[in-house]
N, C-alpha and C positions, 0 to 999 in steps of 0.2 A: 547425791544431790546436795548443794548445797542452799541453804536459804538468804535469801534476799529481801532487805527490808526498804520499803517506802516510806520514806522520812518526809517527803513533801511531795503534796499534792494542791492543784491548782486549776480551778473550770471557773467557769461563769453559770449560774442558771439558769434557763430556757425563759425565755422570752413569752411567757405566759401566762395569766393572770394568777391560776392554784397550781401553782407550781411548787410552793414552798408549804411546808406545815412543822409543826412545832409541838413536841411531845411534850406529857406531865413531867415527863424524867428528866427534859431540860436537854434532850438532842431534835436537833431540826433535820429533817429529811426535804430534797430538793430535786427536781431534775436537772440533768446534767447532759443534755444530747441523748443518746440512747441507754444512758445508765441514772440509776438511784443514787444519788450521794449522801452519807450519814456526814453529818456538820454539826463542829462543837465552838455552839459561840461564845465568847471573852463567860468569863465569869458561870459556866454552867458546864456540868460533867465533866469537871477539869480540864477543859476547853477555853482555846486562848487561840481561839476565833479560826482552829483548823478543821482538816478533812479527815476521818479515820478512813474510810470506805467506800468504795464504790460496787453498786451493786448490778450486774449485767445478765440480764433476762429478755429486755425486752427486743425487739429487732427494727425499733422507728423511735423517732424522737418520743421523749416522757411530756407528755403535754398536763398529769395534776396528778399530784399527792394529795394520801388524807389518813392520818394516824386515825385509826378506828378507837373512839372513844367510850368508855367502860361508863356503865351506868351507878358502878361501886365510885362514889369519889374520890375513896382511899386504895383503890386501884391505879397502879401507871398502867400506861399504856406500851402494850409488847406486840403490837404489829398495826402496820398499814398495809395502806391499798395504793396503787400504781395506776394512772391509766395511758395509753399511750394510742399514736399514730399507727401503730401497725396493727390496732382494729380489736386487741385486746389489754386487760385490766389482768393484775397480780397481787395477790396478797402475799404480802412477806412476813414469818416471823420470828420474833427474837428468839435466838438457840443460843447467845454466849453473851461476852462483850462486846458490841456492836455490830456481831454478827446475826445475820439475818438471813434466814433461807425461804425461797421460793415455796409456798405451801400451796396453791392452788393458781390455774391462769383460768381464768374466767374468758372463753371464748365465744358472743351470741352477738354483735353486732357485725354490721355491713360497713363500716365508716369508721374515722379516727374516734376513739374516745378523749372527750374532752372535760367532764366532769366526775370525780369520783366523792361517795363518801360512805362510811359504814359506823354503825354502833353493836354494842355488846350489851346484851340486857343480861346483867350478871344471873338475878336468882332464876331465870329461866332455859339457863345456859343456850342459847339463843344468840348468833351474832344475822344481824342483816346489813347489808352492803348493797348500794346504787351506782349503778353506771350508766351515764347518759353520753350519746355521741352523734355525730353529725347527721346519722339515716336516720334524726327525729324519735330515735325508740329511746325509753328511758328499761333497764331492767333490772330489775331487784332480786339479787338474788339472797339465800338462806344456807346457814348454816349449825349444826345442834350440836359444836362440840368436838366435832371428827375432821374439820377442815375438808369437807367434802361439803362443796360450795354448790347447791343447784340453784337453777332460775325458779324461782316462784313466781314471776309474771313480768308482762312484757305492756309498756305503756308507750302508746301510741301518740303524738302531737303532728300527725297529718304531715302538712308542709314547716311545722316552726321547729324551734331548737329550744329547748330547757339549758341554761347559762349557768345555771348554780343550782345543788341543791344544800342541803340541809336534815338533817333526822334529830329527833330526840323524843325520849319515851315519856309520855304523859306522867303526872307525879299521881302514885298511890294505886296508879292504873296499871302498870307494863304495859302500856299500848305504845308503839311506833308512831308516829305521828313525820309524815313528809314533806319539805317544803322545796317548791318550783318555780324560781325565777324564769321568767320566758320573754322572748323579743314579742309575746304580746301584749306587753307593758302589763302581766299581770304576776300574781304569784298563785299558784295553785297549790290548796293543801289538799295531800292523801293519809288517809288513816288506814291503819289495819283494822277488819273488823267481817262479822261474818259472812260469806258468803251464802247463796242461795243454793249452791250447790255442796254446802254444807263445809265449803273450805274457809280460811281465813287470809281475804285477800284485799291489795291496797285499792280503795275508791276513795273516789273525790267525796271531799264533804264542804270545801266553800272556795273559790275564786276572790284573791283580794283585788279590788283595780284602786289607784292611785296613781302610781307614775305615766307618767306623760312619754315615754320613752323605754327602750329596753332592759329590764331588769339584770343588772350583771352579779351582784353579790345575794345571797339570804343567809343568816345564822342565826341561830335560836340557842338561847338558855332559859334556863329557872329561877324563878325569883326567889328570894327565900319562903314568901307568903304562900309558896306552890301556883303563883300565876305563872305559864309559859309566858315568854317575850320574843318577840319575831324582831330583827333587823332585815330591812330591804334594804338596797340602792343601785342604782342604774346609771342611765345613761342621760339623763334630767340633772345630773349634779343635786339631787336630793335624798337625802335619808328616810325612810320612815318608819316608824316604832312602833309594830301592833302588840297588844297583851292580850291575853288566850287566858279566859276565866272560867275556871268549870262551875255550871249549872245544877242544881240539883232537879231533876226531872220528879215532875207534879208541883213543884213548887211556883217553878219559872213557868211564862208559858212558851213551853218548846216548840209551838207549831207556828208561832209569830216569828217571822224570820228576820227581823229588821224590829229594832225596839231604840226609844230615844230616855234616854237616862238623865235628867234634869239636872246640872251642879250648880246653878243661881241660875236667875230671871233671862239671861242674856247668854247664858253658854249652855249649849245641847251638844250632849256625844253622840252620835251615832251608833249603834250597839247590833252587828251580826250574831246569831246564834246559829248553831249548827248541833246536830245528834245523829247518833250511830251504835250499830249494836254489834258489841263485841262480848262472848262467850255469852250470849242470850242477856246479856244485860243492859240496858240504855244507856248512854253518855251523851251529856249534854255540854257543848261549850259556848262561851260567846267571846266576840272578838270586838275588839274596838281598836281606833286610831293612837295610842298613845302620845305623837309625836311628830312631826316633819321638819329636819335638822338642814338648813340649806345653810353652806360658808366654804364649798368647794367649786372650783372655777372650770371643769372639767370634768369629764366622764370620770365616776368612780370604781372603781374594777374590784373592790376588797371590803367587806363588813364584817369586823370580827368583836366578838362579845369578851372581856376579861375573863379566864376561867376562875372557878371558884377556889377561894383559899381554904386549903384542907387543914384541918389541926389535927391531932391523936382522937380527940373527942368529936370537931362539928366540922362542919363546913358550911362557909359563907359565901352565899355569889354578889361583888361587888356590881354596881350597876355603872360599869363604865364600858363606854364603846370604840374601838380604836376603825377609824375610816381612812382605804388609803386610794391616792386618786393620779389619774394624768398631770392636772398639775401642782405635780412634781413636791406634794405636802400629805403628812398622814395629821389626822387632827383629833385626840381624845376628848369623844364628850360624854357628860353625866349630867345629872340631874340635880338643879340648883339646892341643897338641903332645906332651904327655908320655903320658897316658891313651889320646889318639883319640879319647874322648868327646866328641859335639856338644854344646858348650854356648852361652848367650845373650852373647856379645861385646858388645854394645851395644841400649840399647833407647830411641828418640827418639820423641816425638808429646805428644800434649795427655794430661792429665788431669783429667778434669771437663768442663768447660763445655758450651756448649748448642748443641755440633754434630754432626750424627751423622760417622762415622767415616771409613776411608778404603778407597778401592774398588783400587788398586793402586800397588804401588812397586817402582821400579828402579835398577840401579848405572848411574852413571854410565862412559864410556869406562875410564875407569882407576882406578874403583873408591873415590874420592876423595868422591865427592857420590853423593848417593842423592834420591830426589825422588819424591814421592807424591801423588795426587791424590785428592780424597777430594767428601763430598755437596752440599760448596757450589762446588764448580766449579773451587776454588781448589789453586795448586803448592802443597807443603809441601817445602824443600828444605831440606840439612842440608849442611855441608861439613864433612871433617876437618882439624883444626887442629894443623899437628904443633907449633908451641908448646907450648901449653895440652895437646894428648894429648886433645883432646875432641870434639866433633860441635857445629858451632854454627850456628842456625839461618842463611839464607841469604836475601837481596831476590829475588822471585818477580814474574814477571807475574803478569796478575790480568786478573777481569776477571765481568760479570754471566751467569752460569748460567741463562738464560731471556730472555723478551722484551722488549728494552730501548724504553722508550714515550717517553720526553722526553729533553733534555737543555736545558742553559742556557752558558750564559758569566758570568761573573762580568760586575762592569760593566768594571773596569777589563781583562776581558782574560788576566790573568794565570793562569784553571783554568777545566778545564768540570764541572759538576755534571751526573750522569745518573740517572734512574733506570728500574726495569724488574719486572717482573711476579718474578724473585725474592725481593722484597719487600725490598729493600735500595736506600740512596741512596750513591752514591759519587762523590768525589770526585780528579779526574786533573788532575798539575799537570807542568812540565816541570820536575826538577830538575835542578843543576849537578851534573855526571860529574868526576868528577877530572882527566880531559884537557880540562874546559873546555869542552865539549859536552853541550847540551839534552837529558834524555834521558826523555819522558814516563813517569811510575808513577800507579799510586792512591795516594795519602797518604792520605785518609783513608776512614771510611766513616759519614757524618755520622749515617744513618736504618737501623736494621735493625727492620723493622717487623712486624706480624701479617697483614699483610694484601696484597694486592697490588697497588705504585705505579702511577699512571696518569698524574702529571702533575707539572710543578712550573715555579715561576719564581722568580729570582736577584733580590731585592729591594734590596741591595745589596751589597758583596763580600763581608762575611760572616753573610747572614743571606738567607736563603731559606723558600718554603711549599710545600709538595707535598701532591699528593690520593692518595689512594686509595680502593679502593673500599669506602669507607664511606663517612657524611656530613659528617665532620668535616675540615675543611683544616686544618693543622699549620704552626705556624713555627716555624725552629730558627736559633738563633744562635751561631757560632763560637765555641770560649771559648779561653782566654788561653792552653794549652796548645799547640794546634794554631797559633795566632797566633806562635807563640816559633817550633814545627816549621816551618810553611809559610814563615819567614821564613830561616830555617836554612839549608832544602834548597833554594829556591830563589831565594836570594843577594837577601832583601830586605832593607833598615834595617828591624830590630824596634823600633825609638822612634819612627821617623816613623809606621810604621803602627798600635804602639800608642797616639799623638798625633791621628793622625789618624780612627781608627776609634774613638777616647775609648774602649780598651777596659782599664781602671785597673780597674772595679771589675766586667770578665766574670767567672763562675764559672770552676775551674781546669779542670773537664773534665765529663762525667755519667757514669751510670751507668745501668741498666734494672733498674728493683725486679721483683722475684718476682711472676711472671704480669702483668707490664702490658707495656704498648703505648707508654708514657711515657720519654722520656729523661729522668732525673733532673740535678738540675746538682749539682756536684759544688764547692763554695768552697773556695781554698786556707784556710783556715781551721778545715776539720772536720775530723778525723780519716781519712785515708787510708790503706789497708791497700794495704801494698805489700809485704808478707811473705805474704801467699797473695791468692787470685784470686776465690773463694768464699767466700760467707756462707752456712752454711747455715740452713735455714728448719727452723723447730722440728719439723715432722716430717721433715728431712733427704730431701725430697722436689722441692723448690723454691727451688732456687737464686739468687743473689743476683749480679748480675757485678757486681763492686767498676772503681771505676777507678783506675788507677795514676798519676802523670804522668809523662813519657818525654822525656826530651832524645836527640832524634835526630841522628845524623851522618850517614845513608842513610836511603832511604827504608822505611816500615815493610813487616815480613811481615804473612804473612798473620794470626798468629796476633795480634799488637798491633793492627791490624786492626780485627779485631772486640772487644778488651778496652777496647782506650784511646783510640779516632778519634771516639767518639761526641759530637753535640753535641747542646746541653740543649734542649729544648723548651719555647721561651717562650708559647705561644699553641696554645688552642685555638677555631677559628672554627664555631659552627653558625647552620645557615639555610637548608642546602637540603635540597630531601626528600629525593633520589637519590645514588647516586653520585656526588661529586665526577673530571668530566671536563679541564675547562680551566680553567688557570689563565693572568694575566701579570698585571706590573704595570708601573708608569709610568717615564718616564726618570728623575726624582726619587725612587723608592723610597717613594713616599707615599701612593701609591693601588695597590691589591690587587682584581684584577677575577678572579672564579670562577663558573661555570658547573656544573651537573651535567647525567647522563643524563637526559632527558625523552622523555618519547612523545605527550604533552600540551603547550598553550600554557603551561599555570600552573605548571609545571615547568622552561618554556625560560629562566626568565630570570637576567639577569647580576647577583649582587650586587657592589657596589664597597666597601672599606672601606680604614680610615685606619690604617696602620698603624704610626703614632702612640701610638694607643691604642686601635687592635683593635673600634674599632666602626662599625655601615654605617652607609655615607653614603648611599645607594638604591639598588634596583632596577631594572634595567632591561628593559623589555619590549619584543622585536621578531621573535621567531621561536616557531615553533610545533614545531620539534622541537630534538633534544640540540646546543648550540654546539660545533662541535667545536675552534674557534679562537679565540683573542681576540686584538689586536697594538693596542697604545698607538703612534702615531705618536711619530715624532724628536721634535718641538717638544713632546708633553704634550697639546697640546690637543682629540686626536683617539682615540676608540677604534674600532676594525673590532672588526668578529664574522665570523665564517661559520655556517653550521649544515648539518645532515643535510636542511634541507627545501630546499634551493639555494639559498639567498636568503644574503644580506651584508646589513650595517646598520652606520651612520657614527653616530657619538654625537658631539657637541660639547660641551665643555666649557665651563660659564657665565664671563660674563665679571668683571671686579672691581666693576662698575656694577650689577650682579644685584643683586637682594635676597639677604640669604641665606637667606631660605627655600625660595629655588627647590633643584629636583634639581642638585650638582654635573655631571652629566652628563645630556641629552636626546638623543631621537632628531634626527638631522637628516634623514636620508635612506635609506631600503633599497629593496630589490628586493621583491617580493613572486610570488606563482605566475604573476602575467600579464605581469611584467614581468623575472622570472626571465631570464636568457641560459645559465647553466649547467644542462644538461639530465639531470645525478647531482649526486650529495652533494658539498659544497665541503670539501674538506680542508685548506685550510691555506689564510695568507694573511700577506702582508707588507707594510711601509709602503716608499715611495722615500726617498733621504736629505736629500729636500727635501722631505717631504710632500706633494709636490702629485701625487704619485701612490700607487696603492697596489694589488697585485697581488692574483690568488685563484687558486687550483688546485683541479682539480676533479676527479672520477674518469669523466668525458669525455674525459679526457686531453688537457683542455686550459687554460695560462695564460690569463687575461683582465688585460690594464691597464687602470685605470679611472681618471678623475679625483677628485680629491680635493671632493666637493660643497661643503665649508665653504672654499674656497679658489676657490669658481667666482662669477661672475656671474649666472650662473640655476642655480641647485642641480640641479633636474631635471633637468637636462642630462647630468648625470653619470650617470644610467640606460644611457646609451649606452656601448658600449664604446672603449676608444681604441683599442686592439689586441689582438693575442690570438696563439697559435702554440698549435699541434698537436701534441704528441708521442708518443713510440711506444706508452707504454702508461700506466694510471691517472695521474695525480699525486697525492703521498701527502704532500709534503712540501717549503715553499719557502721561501726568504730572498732578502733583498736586501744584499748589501754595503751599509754606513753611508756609505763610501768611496767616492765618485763618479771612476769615471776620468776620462783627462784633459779630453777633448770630451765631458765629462757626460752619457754615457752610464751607466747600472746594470748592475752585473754579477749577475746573479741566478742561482741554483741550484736545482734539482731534482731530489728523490727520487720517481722513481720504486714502482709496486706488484710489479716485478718484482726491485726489488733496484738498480738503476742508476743513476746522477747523472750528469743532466746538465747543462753551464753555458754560458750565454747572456750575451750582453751587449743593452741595448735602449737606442734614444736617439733622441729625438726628431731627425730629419734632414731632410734636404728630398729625400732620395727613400724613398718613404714604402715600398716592396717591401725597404727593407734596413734597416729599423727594431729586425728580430730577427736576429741575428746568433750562429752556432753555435762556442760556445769549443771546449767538448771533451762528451765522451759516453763517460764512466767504464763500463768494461765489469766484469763480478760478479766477476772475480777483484781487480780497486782496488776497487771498491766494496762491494757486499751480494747475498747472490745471496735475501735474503726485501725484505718491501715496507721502505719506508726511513720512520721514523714521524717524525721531525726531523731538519731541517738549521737552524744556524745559524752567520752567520758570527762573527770575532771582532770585538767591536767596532771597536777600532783597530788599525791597520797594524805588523805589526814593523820591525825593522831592515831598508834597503834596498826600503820598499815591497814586503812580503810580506804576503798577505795569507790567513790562516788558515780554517778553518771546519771544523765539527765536524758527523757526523751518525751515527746510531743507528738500528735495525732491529729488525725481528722477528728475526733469524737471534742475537740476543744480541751483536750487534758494538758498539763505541764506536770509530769512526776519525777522525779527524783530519789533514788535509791542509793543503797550503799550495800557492799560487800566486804566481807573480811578478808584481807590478802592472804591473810595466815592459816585458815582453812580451803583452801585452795589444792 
């Protein structure tokens, strides 16, 4: 076996409010569709804003992380908690360098789990962990040490839903102490504390009411004085700040449950007390309002408290709060040093534009960076700059929020183009790091569209077509802005390639006019508003995204992203009735072949055109249902199809002696239902890098090699197979290296419907039982743990005979891997 490394990785994550959480150690853990992703942002665990890992247990989307937080302050944190859609929770722990194994799956509700969280009471060696999920039960379970997790009880809320909780151990006490946001505008605290049947179990000891609406966030820390501090916020667009003050019992009177605390003539606090009896002894607390922070426009989904800065000697808990909301702003506030008043410290995020907002934010280890994820899947990070005294925004992974359907390779190698069912194309290239090391980002995002992508191919390095599901295929052409950036970040000559690309007279960038589907181009020439970001539309209802142009020294955030990566939209193609399903085009970039959905003959067929100048050259007819594949051989002269009815078809391309009025391309040779060998739908198919072969995959789950018919002595003969191999489950997705190893054998690749890739080497031998030979068999944590919709390799080889290849999934992944040729 040989090993396989992932050099880039690329998700969006889930559209959730606690989806994202952020360790002592300074690595963030996220959902990612049905996987954990370990994520290293700019400036933290020698992270520079990538993915190490993805972690596959669960079998439904991950709906909230929660690093289980250690009562020791000079403790990091070495496991979380998982909770997902398919009904259970996972605690994961740290066993290496960002490795993390599955130590317990907590199975006890009826419904998706949507909130998790857990603490570690160090001197008790004692971890407890909550999971609350849609069948209204909240349940807490226990663990003393051996990762053998049971329920300790099971809390009921009838018809409602608990939104958030919260834990943290009373100071001086080890008591647990639990807090419950609930859609009934209340928060409930449970403590541990004796039961009557002589156990120690969580009961209510006080209900807060204040908001006006559904509580979404709670978090609590300590103050240094040893007061608890509770943060609420909901669906009121209000904050509120209770402090949790321990009582001494005989002193206070504990059976008065409501007491008014006098601070002048004219202001009265309110003052809850509560008590309970834990290991036979009484504890007293009282609670009051400290607080009510309104300055958000919008449902707020996130309340998070600064963790406390640890030194070798103390630990301080700063009193600052970071609240992150719908619209589309996280805002730190604290407490004014001379007054005591909470006021708004800082306030970062977008305003305006045409994204909805953000579903949760947090401090980073030391309070330094704060980081938000919001409805497109994408970080929002900010760092403080103590020059400037400002918050400036921060380079973020990135990555597609939904089902990633295609990808391509430019020709020359140098980026791959992806796109996916969030209706976005994007663009990942390797930039130079300032130690002089490769380090994959998305620079741009060429298509953000209406509709949802299904396809594309890389016509030449900057200009590409992609489908979606409508009937019209799209070409977009790089423009001169991105040509200057791409060349920047990733250490090319900008004269060779704008010499070589003759890109003198590209437009400077585009824009997306008010309600269309259209990337506008944008010439250095016209007036460019780089002093705001919006045009508004006469009735201030329909907005206008101007574009800026940007000289970049890093790679872009998120937010330039979507303002300034756009490219223009030179072409629109129509001709087929259905949804456009596949597309390619030829080695030359001169011929454009598309396919759509069909269920009928008159629907299967291939149109081909010039993209030159954008008009067909014919159609071609050979299948009676939807093409799912199309692949132009190496030399040009050959096109493959596959389709949904099992059947392949070989087109040849006329030769210079043709009339020209014949079809550029004709049938040569296909399979039809009697002569069929694959007994399901052909999913994919590739050429050999000599053409004289060409592969199919099948959801048989099985490869077939076939000879090339236009390269045979008797055409028909190529009906036969040459070989074939079996594997474990559907194939969804195949390439063949360009790069013939040394004894010209093909190294070919396979995606897998279960998520997996496997690679092969095949070569014609003279002992014909070793023809198929097994590289390696990528298991769903390197790989995908949903079906794999493309692989492709890079065209040419890197430095040292390295050989690249990129592939994409249902699960929202873009990875990228590399192989050594020379261990082969």
């Amino acid at each position: 076996m040989v090993d396989i490394e992932p050099i880039y990785i690329s998700c969006g994550c889930n559209r959730t409010p606690q989806c994202v959480d952020w360790s002592s150690s300074g690595n963030v853990c996220y959902g990612a569709c049905h996987a954990v992703v370990i994520y290293h942002p700019e400036g933290y665990a020698e992270g520079h804003g990538t993915i190490s890992h993805t972690l596959v247990k669960h079998t439904g989307r991950v709906n909230c992380v929660k690093w289980i937080r250690n009562t020791n302050a000079f403790a990091s944190d070495k496991c979380f908690v998982s909770g997902s859609v398919d009904k259970t929770a996972i605690v994961w722990k740290k066993c290496g360098v960002d490795q993390y194994d599955p130590v317990a799956v907590l199975d006890f509700h009826s419904g998706p789990i949507t909130t998790v969280n857990g603490i570690e009471i160090t001197n008790q060696n004692v971890t407890y962990i909550v999971t609350g999920a849609t069948d209204s039960q909240l349940m807490i379970w226990k663990d003393s040490g051996t990762n053998d997790f049971t329920p300790l009880q099971c809390l009921s809320f009838g018809t409602g839903f608990v939104l958030d909780v919260s834990l943290v151990c009373l100071p001086s006490t080890g008591i647990p102490l639990l807090a419950c946001g609930c859609d009934d505008h209340k928060i409930h605290l449970y403590s541990l504390q004796d039961d009557c049947k002589l156990f120690q179990l969580f009961n209510k000891v006080i209900s807060l009411q204040g908001h006006e609406d559904w509580v979404r966030a709670v978090d609590f820390c300590i103050e240094d004085n040893g007061d608890v501090m509770l943060a609420s916020a909901g669906q009121d667009y209000l904050i509120r700040i209770w402090r949790l003050s321990r009582r001494q019992a005989g002193i206070d009177d504990v059976n008065k449950s409501v007491q008014e605390l006098s601070i002048d003539e004219e202001i009265k606090i309110r003052e809850n007390t509560f008590s309970f009896i834990y290991k036979e002894k009484k504890h007293t607390f009282a609670v009051s309002l400290e607080s009510v922070l309104s300055g958000h426009e919008n449902w707020i989904y996130s309340i998070r408290w600064q963790p406390p800065v640890v030194t070798e000697t103390s630990s301080h808990q700063p009193m600052k709060l970071l609240s992150a909301s719908m619209d589309k702003t996280m805002i730190i506030w604290m407490p004014d040093p001379e007054s005591g008043v909470w006021i708004e410290q800082v306030r970062v995020g977008e305003v305006g534009g045409n994204t909805l907002g953000l579903y949760g934010g947090m401090f980073a280890p030391d309070g330094r960076s704060i980081i938000a994820h919001g409805y497109q899947g994408a970080f929002h990070q900010w760092s403080y700059n103590e020059s400037s005294n400002q918050w400036r925004p921060v380079v973020t992974g990135s990555g597609h929020f939904d089902e990633v359907e295609d990808l391509g390779w430019d020709t020359g190698g140098q980026f791959v183009v992806t796109v996916s069912k969030d209706q976005t194309t994007r663009l990942h290239a390797p930039t130079i790091h300032q130690q002089g090391k490769e380090i994959w980002y998305e620079i741009a995002r060429p298509q953000v569209h209406g509709y949802d992508l299904q396809c594309l191919t890389i016509i030449n390095r900057y200009k590409f077509a992609s489908g979606a599901d409508e009937k019209v295929i799209r070409a977009f052409e790089a423009p001169r802005n991105f040509i200057e950036n791409f060349c920047t970040l990733c250490g090319k000559d900008l004269k060779r390639e704008l010499q070589k690309e003759e890109a003198q007279n590209r437009p400077e960038g585009a824009s997306v006019p008010a309600l269309g589907l259209s990337n506008k181009a944008v010439f250095g020439g016209e007036k460019i508003s780089a002093d705001r970001e919006m045009q508004p539309h006469p009735n201030d209802q329909y907005p206008e995204v101007y574009f800026s142009p940007m000289t970049l020294t890093e790679p872009p955030t998120e937010e330039q992203l979507l303002q300034n990566t756009l490219w223009p939209e030179t072409q629109k193609l129509y001709g087929h009735g259905y949804e456009i399903f596949s597309l390619a085009s030829d080695p030359t970039g001169k011929i454009l072949a598309s396919s759509c959905k069909a269920a009928k003959a008159e629907f299967a067929g291939i149109i081909l055109w010039d993209t030159t100048n954008w008009i067909q050259l014919c159609t071609l007819s050979a299948h009676t249902l939807t093409v799912t594949q199309m692949a132009f051989s190496h030399c040009g002269n050959f096109l493959l199809s596959v389709s949904r009815d099992r059947t392949w078809a070989v087109y040849n391309k006329k030769s210079h002696d043709q009339p020209e009025s014949d079809p550029l391309f004709t049938k040569l040779l296909g399979t039809d239902k009697k002569s069929a060998v694959h007994s399901r739908i052909i999913w994919s198919c590739a050429w050999s890098p000599d053409s004289k072969n060409f592969y199919t995959a099948s959801r048989d789950k099985k490869i077939i090699v076939w000879q090339n018919p236009g390269l045979c002595e008797d055409p028909s003969s190529a009906l036969q197979p040459v070989d074939s191999v079996t594997l474990s489950d559907s194939v969804t997705a195949i390439d063949v290296s360009r790069n013939s190893l040394p004894d010209k054998r093909h190294l070919v690749a396979a995606g897998l419907d279960n998520g997996r890739i496997s690679l092969y080497t095949w070569g014609q031998t003279s002992n014909t039982s070793d023809k198929w030979q097994l590289v390696t068999e990528l298991d769903q944590g390197i790989s995908h743990h949903l079906t794999v919709k493309r692989i492709q390799f890079c065209p040419h080889l890197k430095d040292n005979n390295i050989q690249q290849f990129a592939s994409c999934s249902l699960d929202h992944c873009v990875k990228i891997y590399k192989i050594d040729y020379n261990k082969l």
